[in-house]
N, C-alpha and C positions, 0 to 999 in steps of 0.2 A: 504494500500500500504506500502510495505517498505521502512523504511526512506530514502535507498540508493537515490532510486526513487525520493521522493520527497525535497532532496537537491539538485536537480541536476534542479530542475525548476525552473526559475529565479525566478518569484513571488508566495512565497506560500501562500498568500491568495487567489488567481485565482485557483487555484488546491483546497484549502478546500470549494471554493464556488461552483466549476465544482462537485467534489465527493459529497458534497451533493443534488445536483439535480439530482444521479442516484434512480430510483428507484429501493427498496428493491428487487421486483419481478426478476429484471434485473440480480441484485444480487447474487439471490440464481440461477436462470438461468446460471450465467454464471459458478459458485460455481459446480452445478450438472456436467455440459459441463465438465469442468476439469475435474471433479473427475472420469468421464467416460474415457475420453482422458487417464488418468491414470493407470485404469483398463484393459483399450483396450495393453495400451503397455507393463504393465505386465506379458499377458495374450501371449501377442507376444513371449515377451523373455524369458517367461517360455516355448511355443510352439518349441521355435528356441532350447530350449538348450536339450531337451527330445526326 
């Protein structure tokens, strides 16, 4: 997470205890999702401008 993020929570050892109980798999799960999410709107606005 970026730090902006994690100043802005009051306690940051409840955030580095919660982030490490995510699992990896979840992870790279959510990692792929974006990077789809990404491509998809790429893919738009190359669409829209051609």
């Amino acid at each position: 997470m970026p730090m902006s993020v994690k100043g802005k929570i009051s306690d940051p050892a409840t955030f580095d205890e919660d982030y490490v109980q995510i699992d990896p798999d979840d992870l790279e799960e959510m990692d792929l999702q974006w990077q789809m999410a990404m491509i998809s709107r790429r893919v738009t606005r190359f669409m829209n401008r051609t």
